[in-house]
C-alpha positions as CSV (number, residue, x, y, z in Angstrom):
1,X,175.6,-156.4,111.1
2,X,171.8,-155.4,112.2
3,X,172.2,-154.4,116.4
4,X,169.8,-157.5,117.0
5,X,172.3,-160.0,115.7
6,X,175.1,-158.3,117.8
7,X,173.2,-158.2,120.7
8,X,172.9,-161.8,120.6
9,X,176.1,-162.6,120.0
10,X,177.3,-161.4,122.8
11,X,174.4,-162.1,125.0
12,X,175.4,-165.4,124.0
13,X,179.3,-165.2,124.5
14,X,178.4,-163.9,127.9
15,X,176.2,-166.6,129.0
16,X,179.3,-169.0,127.5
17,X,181.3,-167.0,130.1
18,X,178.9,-167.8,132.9
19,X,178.8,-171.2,131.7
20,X,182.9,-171.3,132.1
21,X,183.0,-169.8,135.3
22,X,180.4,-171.6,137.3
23,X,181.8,-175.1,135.8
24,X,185.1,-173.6,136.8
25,X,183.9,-173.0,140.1
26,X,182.0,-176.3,140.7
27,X,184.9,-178.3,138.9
28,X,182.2,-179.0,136.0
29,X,184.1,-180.0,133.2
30,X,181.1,-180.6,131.2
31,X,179.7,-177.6,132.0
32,X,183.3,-175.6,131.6
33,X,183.4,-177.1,127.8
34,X,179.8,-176.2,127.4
35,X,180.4,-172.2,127.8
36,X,183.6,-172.3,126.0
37,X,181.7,-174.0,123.1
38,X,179.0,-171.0,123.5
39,X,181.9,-168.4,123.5
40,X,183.3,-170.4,120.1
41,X,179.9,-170.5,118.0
42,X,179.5,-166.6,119.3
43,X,182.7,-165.3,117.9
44,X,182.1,-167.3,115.3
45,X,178.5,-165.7,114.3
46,X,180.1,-162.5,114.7
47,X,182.9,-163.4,112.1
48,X,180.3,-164.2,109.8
49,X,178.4,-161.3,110.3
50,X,181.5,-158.6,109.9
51,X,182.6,-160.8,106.4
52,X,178.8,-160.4,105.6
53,X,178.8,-156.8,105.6
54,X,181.8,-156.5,103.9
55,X,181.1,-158.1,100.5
56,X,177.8,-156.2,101.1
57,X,179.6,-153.5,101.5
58,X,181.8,-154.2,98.0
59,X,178.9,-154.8,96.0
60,X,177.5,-151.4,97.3
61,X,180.3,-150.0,95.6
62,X,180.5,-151.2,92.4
63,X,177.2,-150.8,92.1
């Protein structure tokens, strides 16, 4: 995973956090759901980018 792409992931997973906290705070449920949906598509990216380097990874050694 290049540093750019991790760098926004969690840039985004902490503005998901900020999100959670201030609809928290304000009793936003809207805007609660929103950050926890920011946190999800994050951790998901970062999934995907870890399973990317692995197969890339593989192919580097059987070649």
């Amino acid at each position: 995973m290049g540093a750019d792409d991790k760098f926004e992931n969690k840039t985004q997973d902490l503005a998901g956090r900020g999100k959670e906290a201030a609809g928290a705070a304000m009793g936003d449920d809207d805007l609660k759901a929103e950050g926890k949906a920011d946190q999800g598509k994050a951790k998901a990216k970062d999934k995907l980018e870890h399973a990317k380097d692995k197969v890339a990874g593989k192919i580097d050694d059987v070649l």
